[in-house]
C-alpha positions as CSV (number, residue, x, y, z in Angstrom):
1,X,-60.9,-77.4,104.4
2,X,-60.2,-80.4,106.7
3,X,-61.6,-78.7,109.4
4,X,-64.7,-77.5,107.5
5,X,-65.5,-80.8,105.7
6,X,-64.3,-83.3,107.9
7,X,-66.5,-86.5,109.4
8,X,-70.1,-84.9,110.3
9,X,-71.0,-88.5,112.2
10,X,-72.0,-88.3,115.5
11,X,-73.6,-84.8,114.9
12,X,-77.2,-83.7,115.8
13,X,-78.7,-82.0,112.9
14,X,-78.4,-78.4,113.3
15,X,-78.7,-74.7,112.0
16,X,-77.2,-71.9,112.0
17,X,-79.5,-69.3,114.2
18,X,-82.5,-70.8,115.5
19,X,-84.2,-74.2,116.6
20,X,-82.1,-77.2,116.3
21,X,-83.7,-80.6,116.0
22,X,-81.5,-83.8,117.0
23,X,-82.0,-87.1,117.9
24,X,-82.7,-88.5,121.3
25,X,-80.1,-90.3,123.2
26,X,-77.1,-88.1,121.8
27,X,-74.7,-86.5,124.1
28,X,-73.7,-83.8,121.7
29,X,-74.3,-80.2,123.3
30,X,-76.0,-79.0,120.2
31,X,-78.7,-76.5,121.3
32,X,-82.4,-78.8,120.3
33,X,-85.5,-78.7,121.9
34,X,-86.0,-82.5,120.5
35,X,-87.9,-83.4,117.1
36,X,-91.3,-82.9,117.6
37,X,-93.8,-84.4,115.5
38,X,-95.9,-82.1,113.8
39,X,-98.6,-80.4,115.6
40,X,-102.3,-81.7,116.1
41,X,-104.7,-81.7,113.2
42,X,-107.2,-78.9,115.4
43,X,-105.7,-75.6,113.7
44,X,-105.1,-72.8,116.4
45,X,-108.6,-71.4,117.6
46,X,-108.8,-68.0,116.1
47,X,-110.8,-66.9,119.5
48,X,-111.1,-62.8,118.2
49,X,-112.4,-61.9,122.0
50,X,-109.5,-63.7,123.7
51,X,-107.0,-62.6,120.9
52,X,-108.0,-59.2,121.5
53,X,-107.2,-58.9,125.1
54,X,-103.9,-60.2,125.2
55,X,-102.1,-56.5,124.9
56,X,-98.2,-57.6,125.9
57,X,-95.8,-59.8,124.7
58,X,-96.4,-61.4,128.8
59,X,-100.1,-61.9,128.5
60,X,-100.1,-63.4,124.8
61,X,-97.5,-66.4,125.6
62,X,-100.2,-67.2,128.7
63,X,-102.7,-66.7,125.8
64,X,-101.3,-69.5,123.5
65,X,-100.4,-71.6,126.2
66,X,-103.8,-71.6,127.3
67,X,-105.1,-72.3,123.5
68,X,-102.8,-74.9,123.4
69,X,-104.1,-76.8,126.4
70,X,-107.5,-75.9,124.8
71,X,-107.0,-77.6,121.5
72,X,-105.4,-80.6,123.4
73,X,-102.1,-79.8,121.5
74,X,-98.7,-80.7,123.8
75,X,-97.1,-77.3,124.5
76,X,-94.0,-78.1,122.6
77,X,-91.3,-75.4,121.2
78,X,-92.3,-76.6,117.8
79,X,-96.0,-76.3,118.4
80,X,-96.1,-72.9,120.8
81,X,-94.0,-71.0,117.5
82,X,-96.9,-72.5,115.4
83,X,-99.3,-70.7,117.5
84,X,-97.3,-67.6,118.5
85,X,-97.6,-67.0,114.8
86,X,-101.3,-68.3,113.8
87,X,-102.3,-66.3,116.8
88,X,-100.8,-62.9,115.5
89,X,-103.0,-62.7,112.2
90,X,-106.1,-60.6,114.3
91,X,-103.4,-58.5,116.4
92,X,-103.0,-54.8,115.2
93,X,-100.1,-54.3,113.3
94,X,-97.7,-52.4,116.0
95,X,-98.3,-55.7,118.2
96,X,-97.1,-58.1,115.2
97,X,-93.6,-55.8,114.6
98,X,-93.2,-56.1,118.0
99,X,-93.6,-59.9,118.1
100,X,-91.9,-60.4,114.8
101,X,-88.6,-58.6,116.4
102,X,-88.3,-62.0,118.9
103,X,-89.0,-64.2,116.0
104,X,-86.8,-63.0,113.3
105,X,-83.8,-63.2,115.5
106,X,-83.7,-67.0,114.2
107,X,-84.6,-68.6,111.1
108,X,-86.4,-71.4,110.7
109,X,-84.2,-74.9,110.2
110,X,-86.2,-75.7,106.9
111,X,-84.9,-72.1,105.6
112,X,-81.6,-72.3,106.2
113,X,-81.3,-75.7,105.0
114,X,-82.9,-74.7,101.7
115,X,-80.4,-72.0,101.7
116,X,-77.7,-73.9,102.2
117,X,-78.8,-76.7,99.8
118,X,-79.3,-73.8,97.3
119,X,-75.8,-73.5,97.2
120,X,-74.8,-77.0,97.4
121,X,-76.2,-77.5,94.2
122,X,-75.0,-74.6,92.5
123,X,-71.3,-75.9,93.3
124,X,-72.6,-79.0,91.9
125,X,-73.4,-77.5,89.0
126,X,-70.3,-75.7,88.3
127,X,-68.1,-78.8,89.3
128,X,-70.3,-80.6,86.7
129,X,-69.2,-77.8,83.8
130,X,-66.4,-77.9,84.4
131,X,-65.6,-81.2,84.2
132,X,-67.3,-81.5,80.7
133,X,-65.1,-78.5,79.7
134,X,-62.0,-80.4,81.1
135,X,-63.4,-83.7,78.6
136,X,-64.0,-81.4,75.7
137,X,-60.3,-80.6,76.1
138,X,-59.1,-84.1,76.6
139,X,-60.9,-85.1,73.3
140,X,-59.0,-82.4,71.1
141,X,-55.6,-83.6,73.1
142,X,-56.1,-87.1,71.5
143,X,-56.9,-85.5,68.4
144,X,-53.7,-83.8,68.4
145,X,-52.1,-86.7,69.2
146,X,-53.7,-88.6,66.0
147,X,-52.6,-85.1,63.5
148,X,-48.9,-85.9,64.7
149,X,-49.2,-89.5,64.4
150,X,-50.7,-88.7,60.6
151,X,-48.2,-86.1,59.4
152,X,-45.3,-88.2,60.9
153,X,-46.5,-91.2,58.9
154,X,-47.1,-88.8,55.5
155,X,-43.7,-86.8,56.2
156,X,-41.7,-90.3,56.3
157,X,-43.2,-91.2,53.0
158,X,-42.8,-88.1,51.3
159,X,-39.6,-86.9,49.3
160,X,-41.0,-84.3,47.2
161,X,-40.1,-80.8,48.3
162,X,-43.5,-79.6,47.2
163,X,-45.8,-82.2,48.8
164,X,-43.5,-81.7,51.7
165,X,-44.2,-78.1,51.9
166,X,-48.4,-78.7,51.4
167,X,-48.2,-81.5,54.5
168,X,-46.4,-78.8,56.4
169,X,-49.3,-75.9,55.6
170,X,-52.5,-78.2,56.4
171,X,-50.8,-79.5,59.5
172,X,-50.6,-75.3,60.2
173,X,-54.0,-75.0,59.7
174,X,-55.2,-77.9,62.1
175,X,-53.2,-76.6,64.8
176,X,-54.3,-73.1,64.5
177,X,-58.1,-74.4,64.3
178,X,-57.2,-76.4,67.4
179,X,-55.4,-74.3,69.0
180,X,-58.0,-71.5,68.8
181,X,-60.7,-74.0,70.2
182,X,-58.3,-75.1,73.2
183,X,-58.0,-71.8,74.0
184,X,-61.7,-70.9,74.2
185,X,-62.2,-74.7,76.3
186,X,-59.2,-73.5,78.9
187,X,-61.0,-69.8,79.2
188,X,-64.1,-71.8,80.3
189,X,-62.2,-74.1,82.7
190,X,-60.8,-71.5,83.9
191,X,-64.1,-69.5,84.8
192,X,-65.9,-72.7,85.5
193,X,-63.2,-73.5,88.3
194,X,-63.3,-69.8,90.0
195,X,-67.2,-70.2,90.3
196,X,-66.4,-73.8,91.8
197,X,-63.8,-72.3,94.3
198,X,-66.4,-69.2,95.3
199,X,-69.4,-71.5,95.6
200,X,-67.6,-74.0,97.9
201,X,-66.4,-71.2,100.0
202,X,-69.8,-69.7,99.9
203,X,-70.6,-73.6,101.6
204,X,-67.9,-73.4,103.9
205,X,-69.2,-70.1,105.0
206,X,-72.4,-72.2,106.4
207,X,-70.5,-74.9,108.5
208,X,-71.2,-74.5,111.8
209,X,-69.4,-77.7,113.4
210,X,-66.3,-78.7,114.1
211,X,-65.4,-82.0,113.0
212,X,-62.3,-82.6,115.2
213,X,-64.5,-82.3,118.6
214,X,-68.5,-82.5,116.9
215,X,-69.5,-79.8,119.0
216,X,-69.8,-76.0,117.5
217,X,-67.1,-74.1,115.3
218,X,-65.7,-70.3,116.3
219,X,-68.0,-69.0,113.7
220,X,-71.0,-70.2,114.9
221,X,-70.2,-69.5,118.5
222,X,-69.4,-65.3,117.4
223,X,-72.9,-65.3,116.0
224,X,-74.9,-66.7,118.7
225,X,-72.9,-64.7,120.7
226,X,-74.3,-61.1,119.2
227,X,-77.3,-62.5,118.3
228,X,-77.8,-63.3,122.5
229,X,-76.7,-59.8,123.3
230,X,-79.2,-58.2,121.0
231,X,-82.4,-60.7,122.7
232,X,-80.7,-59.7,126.3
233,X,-81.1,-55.9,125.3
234,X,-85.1,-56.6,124.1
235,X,-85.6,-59.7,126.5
236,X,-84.2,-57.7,129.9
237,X,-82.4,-61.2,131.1
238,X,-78.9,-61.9,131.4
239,X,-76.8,-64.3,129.7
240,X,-73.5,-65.2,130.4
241,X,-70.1,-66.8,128.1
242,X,-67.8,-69.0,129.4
243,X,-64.3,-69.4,127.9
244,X,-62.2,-72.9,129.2
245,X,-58.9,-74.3,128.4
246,X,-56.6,-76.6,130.2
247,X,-54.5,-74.8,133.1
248,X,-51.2,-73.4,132.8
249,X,-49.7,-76.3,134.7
250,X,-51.6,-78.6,132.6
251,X,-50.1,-77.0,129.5
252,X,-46.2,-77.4,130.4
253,X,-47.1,-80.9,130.6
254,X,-47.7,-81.4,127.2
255,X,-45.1,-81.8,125.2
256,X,-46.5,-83.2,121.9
257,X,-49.5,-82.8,119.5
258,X,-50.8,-86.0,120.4
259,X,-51.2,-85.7,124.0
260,X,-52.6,-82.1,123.3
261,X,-55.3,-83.3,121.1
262,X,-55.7,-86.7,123.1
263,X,-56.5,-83.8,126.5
264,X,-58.2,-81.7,124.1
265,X,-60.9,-84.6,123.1
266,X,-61.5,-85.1,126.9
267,X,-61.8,-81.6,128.0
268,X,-64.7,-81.6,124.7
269,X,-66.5,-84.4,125.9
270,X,-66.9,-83.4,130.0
271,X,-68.0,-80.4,128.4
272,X,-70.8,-82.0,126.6
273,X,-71.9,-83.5,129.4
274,X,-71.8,-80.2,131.9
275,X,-73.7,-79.1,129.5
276,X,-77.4,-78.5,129.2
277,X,-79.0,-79.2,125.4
278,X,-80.2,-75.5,125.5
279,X,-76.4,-74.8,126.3
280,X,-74.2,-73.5,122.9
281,X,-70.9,-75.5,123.5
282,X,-68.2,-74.7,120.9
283,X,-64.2,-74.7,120.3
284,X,-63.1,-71.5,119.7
285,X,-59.2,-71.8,118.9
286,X,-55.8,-72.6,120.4
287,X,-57.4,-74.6,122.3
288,X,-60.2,-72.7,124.2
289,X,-63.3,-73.9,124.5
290,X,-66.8,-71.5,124.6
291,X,-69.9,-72.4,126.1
292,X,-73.0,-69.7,126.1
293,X,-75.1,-69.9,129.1
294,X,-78.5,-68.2,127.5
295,X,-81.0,-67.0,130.5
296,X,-77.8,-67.2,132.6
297,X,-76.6,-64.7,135.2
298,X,-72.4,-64.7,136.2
299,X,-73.7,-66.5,139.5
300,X,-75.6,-69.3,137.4
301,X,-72.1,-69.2,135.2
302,X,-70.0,-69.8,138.9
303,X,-72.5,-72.8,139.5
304,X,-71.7,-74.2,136.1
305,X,-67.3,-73.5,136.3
306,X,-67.7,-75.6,140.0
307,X,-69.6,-78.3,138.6
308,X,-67.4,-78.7,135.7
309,X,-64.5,-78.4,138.3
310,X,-66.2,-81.3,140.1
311,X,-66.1,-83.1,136.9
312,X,-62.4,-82.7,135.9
313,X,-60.9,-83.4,139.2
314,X,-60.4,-87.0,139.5
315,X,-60.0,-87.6,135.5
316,X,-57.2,-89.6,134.1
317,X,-56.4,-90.2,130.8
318,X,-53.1,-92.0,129.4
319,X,-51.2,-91.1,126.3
320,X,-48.3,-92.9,125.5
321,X,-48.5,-94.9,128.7
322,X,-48.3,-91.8,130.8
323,X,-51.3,-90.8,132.9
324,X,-52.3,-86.9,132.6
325,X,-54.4,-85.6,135.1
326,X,-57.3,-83.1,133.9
327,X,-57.1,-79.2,135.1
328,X,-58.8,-76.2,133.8
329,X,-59.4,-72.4,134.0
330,X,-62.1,-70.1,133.4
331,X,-62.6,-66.7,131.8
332,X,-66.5,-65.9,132.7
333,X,-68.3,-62.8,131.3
334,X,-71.8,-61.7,131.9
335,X,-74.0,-60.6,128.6
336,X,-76.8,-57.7,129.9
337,X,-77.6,-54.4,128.8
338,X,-74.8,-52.4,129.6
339,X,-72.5,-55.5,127.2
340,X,-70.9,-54.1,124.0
341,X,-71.4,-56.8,121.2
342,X,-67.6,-56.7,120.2
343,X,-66.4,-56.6,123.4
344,X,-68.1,-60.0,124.9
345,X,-65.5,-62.7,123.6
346,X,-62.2,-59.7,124.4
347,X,-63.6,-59.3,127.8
348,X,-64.1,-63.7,128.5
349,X,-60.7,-64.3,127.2
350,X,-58.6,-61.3,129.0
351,X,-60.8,-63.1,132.4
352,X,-59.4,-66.5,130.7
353,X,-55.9,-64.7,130.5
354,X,-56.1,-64.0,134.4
355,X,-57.1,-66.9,135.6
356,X,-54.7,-69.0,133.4
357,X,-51.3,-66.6,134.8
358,X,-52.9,-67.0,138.0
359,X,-53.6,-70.7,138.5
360,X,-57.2,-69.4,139.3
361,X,-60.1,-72.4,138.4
362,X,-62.2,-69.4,137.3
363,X,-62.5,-65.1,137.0
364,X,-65.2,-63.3,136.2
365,X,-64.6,-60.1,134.2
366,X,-65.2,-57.1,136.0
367,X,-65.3,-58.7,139.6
């Protein structure tokens, strides 16, 4: 759970699948196309003629770019979704399904955090049940405690056989009527609890970061992973993953957990800055690193493995008063058409593999 619900300071706020909002000045590589205000008051003009004539996907962006402009509204991410959507209502139905297929690949940030909240308070609820079970218990526990107290006192005083023998049946009664309500409180506990345990999973199940680095978690980094595959096969573009972790050499060299995680930290935050905002920068695990180059080919992917090259080389960092100079390979993949969902992370780490046993800055699969 550390991992999960560890320190979320320092992150940008950010969803799951879609537009992530963050504010400026932040070097985290969390995807955001910046926190637009909301869009001017001039709704988007519902120009039938214009709307009409726009018959692809290509000539309606020009379309609301151009109402945009019109309205004097900045073309923002924020505002151009407003308007891809406005704009659809007067579009024939096949046109909308078509559009809608782009648009539903994310959902909204509002959405998810409802979502998400949803279940927050649902745990909340259940941890607040159960708790009231767990002081409903308590309460007959001290009244246990005062029945033995009484019957002590009463058995102490009593030397007749037959008063002994009527303390002796009461007190049997008052621990079966206890004991029967006890039982019924710890059945309710124990229900309350599992509902707790399931509904905090069902949260854990929505955290995208990684608290160790504050950059993206292995989960969220599979999912944006097949979700960019499926726009490359509608979109026609190219997309490529990168998978980095210190070199071989580099690895022999460390000798403790410290110095691993202290290398680790660096490795995160050269990343961040490689890295452009649009850019999905994650840790995957043992140590690997992920960054998802959308609108990438393997060539842009080369440019961005030198530049981060360029970046390592030359930086020190000192653990334990010994210096440790930065190296790294690259396992590169390209995401088009002919890419097989499943096979997208397999194929970037067995190029990972090769360049690691090779002592090979970077490889790109299938070259």
């Amino acid at each position: 759970m550390k991992d999960d619900f560890g320190s979320l300071d320092g992150l940008q706020s950010f969803e799951a699948g879609g537009v992530e909002e963050s504010g400026a000045g932040s070097e985290s590589s969390f995807s955001s196309f910046g926190t637009d205000s909301a869009p001017s008051s001039v709704a988007p003009t519902q120009n039938k003629e214009s709307n009409a004539g726009a018959n692809t996907l290509e000539e309606y962006g020009l379309q609301i770019v151009q109402e945009l402009q019109a309205n004097g509204v900045l073309p923002t991410p924020y505002n151009y979704r407003i308007y891809f959507e406005k704009l659809l209502e007067n579009k024939p139905q096949q046109f909308k399904d078509e559009a809608f297929q782009y648009v539903e690949v994310h959902q909204r940030p509002e959405e998810k955090q409802a979502a998400l909240e949803s279940k927050v308070f649902k745990a909340q609820s259940y941890m607040t049940n159960t708790l009231h079970q767990v002081g409903a218990l308590l309460k007959n526990l001290r009244l246990l405690q005062d029945i033995l107290k009484k019957h002590e006192k009463e058995v102490e005083t009593t030397t007749n056989a037959i008063a002994l023998q009527n303390i002796i049946t009461v007190f049997q009664k008052e621990l079966d009527k206890l004991s029967e309500v006890a039982g019924h409180q710890l059945q309710d506990i124990k229900a309350m609890h599992e509902k707790t345990l399931a509904s905090i999973g069902g949260i854990s199940d929505e955290v995208i970061c990684n608290s160790v680095y504050g950059i993206y978690n292995k989960r969220f980094l599979e999912k944006r992973v097949l979700a960019e595959a499926d726009s490359v096969n509608m979109g026609g573009y190219k997309s490529s993953l990168l998978l980095v972790r210190v070199s071989k050499s580099l690895q022999n060299r460390i000798t403790s957990d410290k110095t691993a995680a202290a290398v680790n930290r660096s490795l995160s935050k050269i990343l961040q800055k490689v890295a452009n905002r649009s850019d999905i920068v994650a840790y995957y695990e043992a140590g690997i690193f992920g960054i998802l180059l959308s609108h990438s080919d393997k060539d842009s992917a080369k440019r961005f493995a030198n530049r981060l090259i360029e970046r390592v080389v030359g930086t020190n960092i000192i653990v334990s008063d010994e210096e440790i100079s930065l190296s790294v390979c690259t396992g590169i993949v390209e995401i088009n058409e002919f890419s097989k969902q499943k096979e997208i992370i397999k194929n970037g780490l067995d190029a990972l593999k090769k360049a690691s046993n090779g002592n090979i800055s970077f490889v790109v699969y299938g070259d």
